[in-house]
N, C-alpha and C positions, 0 to 999 in steps of 0.2 A: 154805387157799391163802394165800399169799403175795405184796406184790407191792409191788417195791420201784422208786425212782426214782433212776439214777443215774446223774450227771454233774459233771465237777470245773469244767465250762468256766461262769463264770462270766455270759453271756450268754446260752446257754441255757438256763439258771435263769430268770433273768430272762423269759427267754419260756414256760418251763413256767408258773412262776409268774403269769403275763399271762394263760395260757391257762383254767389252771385257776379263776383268780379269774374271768375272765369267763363261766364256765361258772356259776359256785356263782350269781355275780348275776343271771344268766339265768334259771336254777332259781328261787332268793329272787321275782325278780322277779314269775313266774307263777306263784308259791305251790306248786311240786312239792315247797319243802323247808323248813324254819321256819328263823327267826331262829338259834335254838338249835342246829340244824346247821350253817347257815352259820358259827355262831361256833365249833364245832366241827371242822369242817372244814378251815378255813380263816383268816376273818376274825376274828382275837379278837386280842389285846394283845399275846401270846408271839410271833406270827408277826410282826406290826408291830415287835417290837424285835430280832428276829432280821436283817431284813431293812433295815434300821437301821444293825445292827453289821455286817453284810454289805457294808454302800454299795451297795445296791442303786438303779436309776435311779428319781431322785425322783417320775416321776411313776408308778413304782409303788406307791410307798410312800404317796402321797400317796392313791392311791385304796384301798386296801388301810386304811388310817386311816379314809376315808370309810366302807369296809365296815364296820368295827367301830362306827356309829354307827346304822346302820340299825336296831336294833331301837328304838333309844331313839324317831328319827323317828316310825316305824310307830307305835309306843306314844303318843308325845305330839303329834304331827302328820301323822294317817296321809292326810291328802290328800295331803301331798308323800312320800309313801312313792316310788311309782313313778317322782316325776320325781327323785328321789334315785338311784334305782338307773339310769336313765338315765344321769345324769349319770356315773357311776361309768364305766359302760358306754362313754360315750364317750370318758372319760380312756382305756380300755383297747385300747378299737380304736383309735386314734391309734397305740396301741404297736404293735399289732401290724400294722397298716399298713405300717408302716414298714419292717418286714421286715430292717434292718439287720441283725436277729441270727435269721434263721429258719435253718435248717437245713437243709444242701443234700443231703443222702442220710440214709439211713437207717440210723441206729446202733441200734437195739434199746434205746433209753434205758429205757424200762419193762422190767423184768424179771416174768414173774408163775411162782409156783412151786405145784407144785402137793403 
């Protein structure tokens, strides 16, 4: 299988992106996935500079950086582990709140091929 994401419109990136990030910290969050996925995933250094060189809205970038710090938290001060991913959590729903850039029908962005 195959399964591709695609879109040129530069906003709904931004909210794929929103989406998907708040999904990986959610998961992080209540231990369904480790650190090592999340950095896999999603949250690691490559995505942070992609999205960087994209000008993507800073306060994605800004929680998407917080992601990439989470494991060190966990590791070296795991009592703030959770109010860390909180906090992530609320920079993201703020985003997507806001709905400036949601998506008013249904284009088939996800493609999956079999």
């Amino acid at each position: 299988m195959e399964l591709n994401y695609k879109s040129s419109d530069d906003k709904r990136n931004e909210q794929f992106i929103s989406l998907f990030a708040f999904g990986i910290i959610n998961a992080l969050k209540e231990n369904l996935i480790t650190c090592d996925d999340a950095w896999n995933w999603l949250l690691n250094i490559r995505t942070l500079e992609t999205l960087e060189k994209e000008k993507f809205n800073t306060d994605i970038i800004n929680a998407i950086h917080l992601g990439t710090e989470l494991e060190n938290v966990k590791r070296i001060v795991p009592y703030a582990f959770v109010n860390s991913c909180d906090e992530i959590l609320e920079i993201l729903k703020k985003i997507l709140e806001k709905k400036s850039f949601a998506v008013e029908e249904i284009d088939y962005l996800l493609e999956v091929k079999f």
